[in-house]
Each structure stands twice: as C-alpha cells, then as structure tokens.
Residue, then its C-alpha position, 0 to 999 in steps of 0.5 A: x580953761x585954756x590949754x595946749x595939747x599934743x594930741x597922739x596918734x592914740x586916744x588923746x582927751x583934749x577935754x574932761x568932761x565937765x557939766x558946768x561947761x556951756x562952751x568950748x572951741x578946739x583949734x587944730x594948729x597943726x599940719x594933719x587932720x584930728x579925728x575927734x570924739x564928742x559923745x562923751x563915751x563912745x560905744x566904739x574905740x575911736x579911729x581916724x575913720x569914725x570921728x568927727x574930722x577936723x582939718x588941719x588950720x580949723x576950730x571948732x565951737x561947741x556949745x550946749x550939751x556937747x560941750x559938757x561931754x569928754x572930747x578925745x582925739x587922734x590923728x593919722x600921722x606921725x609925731x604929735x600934733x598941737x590943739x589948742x582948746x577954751x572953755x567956760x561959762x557964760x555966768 
C-alpha cells in the first residue's frame, strides 16, 4: 500500500485498520504539524492537543501491533495537508 493523503483540519483516516499489516511509516510532507491517533479507537475525539505530534518535514514507523490499528489525523491549520503513507508485510 502506498497512498497520498490530504489530511483536514477534521478527523482524516490515513489508515484502515488492517491485521495483516506488520509495518507502516507516515510522512508529513507538509508545512504544519499533524496530530495523529494510533490507538485505533480512541476513547476521545482527537484533537491537535491530545495526539501523537508529528512535525511538519518528519515520518514515522510503525511496526507491530500499532501498525495493525486505525491511524487518523488532523492539523491546526489552514487547507489540507499532504501525508504520504506505506505499509505492508514482511512475508
């Protein structure tokens, strides 16, 4: 899997969740911040307060379990925001 995503300034998924998936890394190719949910399903609505941060220019990787879940995200600015995310399995 590898998709471009314009992430809102509203709950965005970036990725369904997905059991067969072992890996995943998420790229902010944007100019602002993202607030990402990786917990699948979040107890609480996400915000740009009560996520995971990831800076404008950064990725992530996720491996394991987290990778498995439902990723969402959001920012705090204007417009939409470029992600770009892969995944898959080792096998």
């Amino acid at each position: 899997m590898r998709t471009a995503i314009a992430v809102a300034t509203t709950t965005t998924e970036i990725a369904p969740a997905d059991k067969s998936r072992e890996w995943i890394i998420i790229q902010n190719n944007s100019d602002t911040a993202l607030s990402l949910d990786i917990a699948g399903s979040p107890s609480e609505p996400l915000t740009v307060s009560n996520g995971l941060v990831l800076a404008a220019g950064a990725d992530i990787t996720l491996t394991g379990s987290p990778a498995n879940n439902r990723i969402t995200a959001l920012h705090g600015g204007s417009g939409s925001k470029d992600v770009r995310v892969q995944g898959g399995s080792n096998r």
